[in-house]
PLY file of the C-alpha trace (Angstrom):
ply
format ascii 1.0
element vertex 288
property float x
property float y
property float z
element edge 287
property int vertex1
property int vertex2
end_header
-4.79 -85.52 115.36
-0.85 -86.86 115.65
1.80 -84.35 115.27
2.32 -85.87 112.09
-1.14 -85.22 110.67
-0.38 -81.65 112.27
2.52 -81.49 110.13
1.06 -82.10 106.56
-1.80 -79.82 107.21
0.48 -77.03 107.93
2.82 -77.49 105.42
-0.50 -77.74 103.34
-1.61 -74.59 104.55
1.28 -73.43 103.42
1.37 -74.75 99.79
5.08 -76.33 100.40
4.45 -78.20 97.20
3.56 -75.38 95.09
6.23 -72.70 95.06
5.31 -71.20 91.63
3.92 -68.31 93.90
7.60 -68.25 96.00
9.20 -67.85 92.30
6.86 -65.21 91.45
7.38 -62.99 94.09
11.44 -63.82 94.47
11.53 -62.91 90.86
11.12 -59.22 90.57
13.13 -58.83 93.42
16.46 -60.65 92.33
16.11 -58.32 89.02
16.13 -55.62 91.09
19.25 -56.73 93.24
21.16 -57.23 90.31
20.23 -54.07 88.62
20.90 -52.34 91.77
24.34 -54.32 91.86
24.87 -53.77 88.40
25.14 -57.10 87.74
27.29 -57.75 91.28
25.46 -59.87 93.03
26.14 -60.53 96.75
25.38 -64.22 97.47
24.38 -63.48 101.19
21.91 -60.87 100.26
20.59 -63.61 97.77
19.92 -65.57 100.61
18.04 -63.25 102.27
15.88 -62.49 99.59
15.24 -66.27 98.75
14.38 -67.13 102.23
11.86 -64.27 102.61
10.33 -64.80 99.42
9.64 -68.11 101.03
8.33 -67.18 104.23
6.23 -64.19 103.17
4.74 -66.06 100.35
3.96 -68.75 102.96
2.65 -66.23 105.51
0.31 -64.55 102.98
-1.01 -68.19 102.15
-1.85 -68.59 105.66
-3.74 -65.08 106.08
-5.14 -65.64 102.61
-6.60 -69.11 104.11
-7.60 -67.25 107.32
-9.38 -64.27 105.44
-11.30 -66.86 103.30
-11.92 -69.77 105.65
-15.79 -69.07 105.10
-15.35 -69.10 101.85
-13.32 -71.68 100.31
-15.37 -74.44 100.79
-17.99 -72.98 98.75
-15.00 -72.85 95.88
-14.16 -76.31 94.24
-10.20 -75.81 94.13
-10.13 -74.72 97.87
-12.41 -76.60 99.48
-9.73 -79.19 100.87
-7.55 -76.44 102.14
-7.16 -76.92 106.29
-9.19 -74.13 107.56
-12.19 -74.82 105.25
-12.10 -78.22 105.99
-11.72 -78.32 109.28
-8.60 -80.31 109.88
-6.81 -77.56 111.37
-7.68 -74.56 113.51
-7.60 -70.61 113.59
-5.66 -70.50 116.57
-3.12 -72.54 114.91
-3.34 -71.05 111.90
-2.92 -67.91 113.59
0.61 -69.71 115.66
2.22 -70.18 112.37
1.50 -66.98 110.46
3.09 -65.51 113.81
6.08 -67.61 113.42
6.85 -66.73 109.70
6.63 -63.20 110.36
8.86 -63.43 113.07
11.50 -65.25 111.37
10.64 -62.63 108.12
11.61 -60.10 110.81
14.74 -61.88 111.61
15.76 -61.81 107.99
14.86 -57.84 107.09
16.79 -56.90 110.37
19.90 -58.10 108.74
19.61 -55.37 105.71
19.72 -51.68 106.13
17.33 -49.06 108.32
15.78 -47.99 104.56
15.07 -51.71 103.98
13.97 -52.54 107.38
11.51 -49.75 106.88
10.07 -50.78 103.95
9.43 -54.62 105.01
7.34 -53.10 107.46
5.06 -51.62 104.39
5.69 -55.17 102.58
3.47 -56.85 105.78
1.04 -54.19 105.88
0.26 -55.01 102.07
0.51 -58.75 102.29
-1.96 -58.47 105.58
-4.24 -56.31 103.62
-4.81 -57.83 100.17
-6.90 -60.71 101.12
-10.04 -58.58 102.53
-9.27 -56.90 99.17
-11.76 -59.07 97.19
-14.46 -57.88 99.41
-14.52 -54.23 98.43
-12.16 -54.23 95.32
-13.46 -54.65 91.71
-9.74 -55.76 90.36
-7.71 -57.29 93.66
-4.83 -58.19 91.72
-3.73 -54.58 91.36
-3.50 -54.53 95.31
-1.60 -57.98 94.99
0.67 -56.62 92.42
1.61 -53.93 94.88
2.77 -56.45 97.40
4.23 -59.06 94.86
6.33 -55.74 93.50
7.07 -54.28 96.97
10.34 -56.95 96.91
11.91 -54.79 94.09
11.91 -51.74 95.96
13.24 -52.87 99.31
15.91 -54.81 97.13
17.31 -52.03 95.34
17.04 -50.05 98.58
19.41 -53.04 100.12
22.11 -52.67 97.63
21.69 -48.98 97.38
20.63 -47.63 100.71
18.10 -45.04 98.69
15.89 -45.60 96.01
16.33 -44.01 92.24
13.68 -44.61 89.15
14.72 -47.94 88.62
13.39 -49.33 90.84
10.14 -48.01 90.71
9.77 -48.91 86.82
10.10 -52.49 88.31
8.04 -52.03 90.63
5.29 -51.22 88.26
6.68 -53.48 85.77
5.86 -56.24 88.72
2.59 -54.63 89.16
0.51 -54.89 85.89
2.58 -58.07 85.04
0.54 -59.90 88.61
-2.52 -57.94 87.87
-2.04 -59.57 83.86
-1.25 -63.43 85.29
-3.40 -63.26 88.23
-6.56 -61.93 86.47
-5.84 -65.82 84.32
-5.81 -67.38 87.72
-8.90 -65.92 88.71
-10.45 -67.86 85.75
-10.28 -71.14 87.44
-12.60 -69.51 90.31
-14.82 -67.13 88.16
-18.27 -69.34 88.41
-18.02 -69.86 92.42
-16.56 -66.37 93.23
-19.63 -65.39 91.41
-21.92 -67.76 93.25
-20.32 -66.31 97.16
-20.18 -62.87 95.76
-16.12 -62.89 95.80
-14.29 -59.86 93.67
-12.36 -60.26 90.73
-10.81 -58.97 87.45
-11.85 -61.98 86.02
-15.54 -61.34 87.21
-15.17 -57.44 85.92
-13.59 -57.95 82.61
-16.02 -60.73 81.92
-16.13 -61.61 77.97
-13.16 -58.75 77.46
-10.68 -60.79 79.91
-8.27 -61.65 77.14
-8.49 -58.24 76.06
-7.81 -56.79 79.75
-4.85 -59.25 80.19
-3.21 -58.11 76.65
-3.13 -54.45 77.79
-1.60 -55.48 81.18
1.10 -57.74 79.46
1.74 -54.66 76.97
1.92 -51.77 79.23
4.87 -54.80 81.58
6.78 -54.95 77.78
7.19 -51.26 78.03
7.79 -50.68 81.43
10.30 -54.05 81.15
12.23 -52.18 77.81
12.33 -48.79 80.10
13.98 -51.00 82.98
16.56 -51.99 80.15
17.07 -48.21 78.38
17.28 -46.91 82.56
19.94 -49.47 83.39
22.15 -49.44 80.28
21.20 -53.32 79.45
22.55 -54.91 76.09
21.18 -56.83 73.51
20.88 -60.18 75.48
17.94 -58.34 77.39
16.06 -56.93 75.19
15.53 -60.47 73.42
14.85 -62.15 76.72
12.05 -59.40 76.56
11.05 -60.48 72.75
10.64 -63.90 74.17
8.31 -63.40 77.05
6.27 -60.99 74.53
5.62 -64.26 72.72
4.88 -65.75 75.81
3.15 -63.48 76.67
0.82 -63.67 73.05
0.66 -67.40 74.05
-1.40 -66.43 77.38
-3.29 -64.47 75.50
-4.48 -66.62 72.86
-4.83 -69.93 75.31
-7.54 -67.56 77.62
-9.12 -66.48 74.35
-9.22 -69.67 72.50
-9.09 -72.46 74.58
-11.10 -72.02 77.93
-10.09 -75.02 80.40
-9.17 -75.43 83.75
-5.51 -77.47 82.40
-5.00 -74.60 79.95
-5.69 -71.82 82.25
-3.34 -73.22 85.04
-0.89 -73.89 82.55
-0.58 -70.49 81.29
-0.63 -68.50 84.86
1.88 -70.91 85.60
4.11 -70.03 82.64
4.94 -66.71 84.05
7.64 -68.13 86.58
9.39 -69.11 83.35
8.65 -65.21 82.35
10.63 -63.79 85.19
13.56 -66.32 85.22
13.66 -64.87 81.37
13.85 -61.47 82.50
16.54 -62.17 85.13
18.63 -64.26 82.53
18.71 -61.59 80.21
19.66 -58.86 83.04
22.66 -61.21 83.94
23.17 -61.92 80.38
23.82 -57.59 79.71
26.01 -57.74 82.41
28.30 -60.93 82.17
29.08 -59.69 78.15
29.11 -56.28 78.01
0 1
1 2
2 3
3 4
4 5
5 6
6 7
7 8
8 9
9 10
10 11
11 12
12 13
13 14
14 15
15 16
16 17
17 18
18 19
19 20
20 21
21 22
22 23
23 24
24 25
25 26
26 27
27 28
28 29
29 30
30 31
31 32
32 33
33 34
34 35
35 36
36 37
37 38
38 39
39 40
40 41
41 42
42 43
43 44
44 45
45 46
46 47
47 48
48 49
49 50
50 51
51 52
52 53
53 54
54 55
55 56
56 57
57 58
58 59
59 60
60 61
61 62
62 63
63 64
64 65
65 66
66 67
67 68
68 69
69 70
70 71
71 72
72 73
73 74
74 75
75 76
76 77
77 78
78 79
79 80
80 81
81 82
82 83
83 84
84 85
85 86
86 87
87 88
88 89
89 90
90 91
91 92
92 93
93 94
94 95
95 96
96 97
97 98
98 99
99 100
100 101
101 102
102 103
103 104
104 105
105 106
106 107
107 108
108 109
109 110
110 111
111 112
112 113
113 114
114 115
115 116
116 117
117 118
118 119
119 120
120 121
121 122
122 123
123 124
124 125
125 126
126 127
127 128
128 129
129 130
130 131
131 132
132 133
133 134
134 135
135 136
136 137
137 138
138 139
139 140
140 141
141 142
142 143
143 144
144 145
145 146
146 147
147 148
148 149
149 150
150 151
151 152
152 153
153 154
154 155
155 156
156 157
157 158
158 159
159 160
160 161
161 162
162 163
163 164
164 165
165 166
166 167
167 168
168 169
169 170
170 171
171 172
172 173
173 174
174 175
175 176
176 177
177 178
178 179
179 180
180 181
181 182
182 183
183 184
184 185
185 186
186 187
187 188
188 189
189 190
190 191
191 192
192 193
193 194
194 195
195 196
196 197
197 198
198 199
199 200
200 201
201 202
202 203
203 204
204 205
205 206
206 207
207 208
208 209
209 210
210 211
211 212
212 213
213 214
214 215
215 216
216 217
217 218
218 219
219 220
220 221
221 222
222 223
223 224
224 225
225 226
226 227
227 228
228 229
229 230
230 231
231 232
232 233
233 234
234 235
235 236
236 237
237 238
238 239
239 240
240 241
241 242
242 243
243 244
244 245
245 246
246 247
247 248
248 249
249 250
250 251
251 252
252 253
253 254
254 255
255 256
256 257
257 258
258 259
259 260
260 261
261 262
262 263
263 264
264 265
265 266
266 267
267 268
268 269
269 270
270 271
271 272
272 273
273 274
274 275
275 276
276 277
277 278
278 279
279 280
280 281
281 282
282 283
283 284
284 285
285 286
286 287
């Protein structure tokens, strides 16, 4: 295959064209840097965080491709992916994963020893989660865990320790990805059934919508303790009124209206959820 060929695959294998999952992860950690910051933001450790969010989100698309390579091409979305079709091999699967950790490295060796420390945990639980949905009746709560991790080792950044804050984002992080990742795991239900693949989708079953409601309520009230903890203004606690009608939305689209378009669009909606959040942190800050 050319090098150009090569090229596409990986960046395929990477989902370059789909950052939605990039945003999702970034998200909870820029609230926490700001937060942290109290609404001082320093635009170098933005970078940082933007670039990492990028290449771990990258690198856990490559060892989620690696963990499943027997099994998405028994799933009708994945199928085409590199490994499961063929056009690209573990080995170099394996070379690029290597590389985006490395340069990840890079990155968290530019922060403090705390943070340093803690990216360390952040690869242990973005290795780990895909072998999750062997053994683990609800995955997402393990992916919520590393989707959330960014929060901690942000406000451990700006802070050099870490206070309650940050771990009422953290959780805030978790049972929001368990809430939109349990509607992803819609699109999959029937062949993760058929290979034998875990999910909260597959658990839930017929009570799904009701599952996903509880998570997005108990992420309102960890999201309005994040505002009471920091001292946030008015501007944030609409921003959280909005994405509880989101929120509702999601809810009623999984309930009501049960198609692949529907579903995607609604999982999707949730990087518009956490740029919400963020605006309304800045918002408390900028007119106090």
């Amino acid at each position: 295959m050319k090098a150009t060929a090569k090229i596409a695959e990986g960046a395929k294998l990477i989902r370059l064209t789909k950052q939605y999952g990039t945003f999702l992860l970034l998200l909870p950690a820029l609230w926490s840097l700001t937060l942290a910051g109290q609404g001082r933001l320093r635009p170098w450790m933005v970078l940082v965080f933007v670039s990492g969010a990028f290449l771990m989100r990258s690198a856990g698309c490559v060892i989620n491709d690696i963990a499943d390579r027997n099994f998405d091409g028994h799933v009708e979305r994945t199928r085409d992916r590199p490994l499961a079709a063929g056009t690209m091999t573990l080995k170099e699967a394996l070379i690029i994963f290597s590389l985006l950790i490395f340069l990840s490295a890079c990155l968290a060796f530019i922060l403090n020893p705390l943070s340093i420390f803690l990216s360390f945990i952040a690869l242990i639980l973005a290795m780990i989660y895909p072998f999750t949905k062997r053994f683990l009746g609800v995955p997402q709560c393990f992916l919520g865990f590393a989707f959330g991790w960014g929060a901690i080792i942000a406000w451990a950044a700006v802070r050099g320790t870490l206070e309650l804050p940050a771990f009422v984002i953290f959780f805030s992080t978790v049972f929001w990805t368990m809430g939109y990742d349990t509607i992803y795991g819609l699109l999959d239900r029937e062949d993760d059934l058929k290979i034998g693949v875990k999910s909260a989708a597959i658990l839930f079953g017929k009570y799904t919508w009701q599952a996903v409601a509880g998570l997005f309520s108990i992420t309102v009230f960890l999201l309005l303790a994040v505002g009471w903890l920091s001292g946030l203004g008015l501007l944030y606690y609409f921003s959280v009124a909005i994405v509880l009608v989101l929120f509702a939305r999601q809810v009623y689209d999984i309930k009501h209206i049960i198609n692949p378009q529907k579903v995607f669009a609604a999982f999707k909606s949730n990087v518009f959820v956490g740029i919400l959040i963020l605006m309304g942190i800045v918002g408390s800050y900028l007119y106090k």
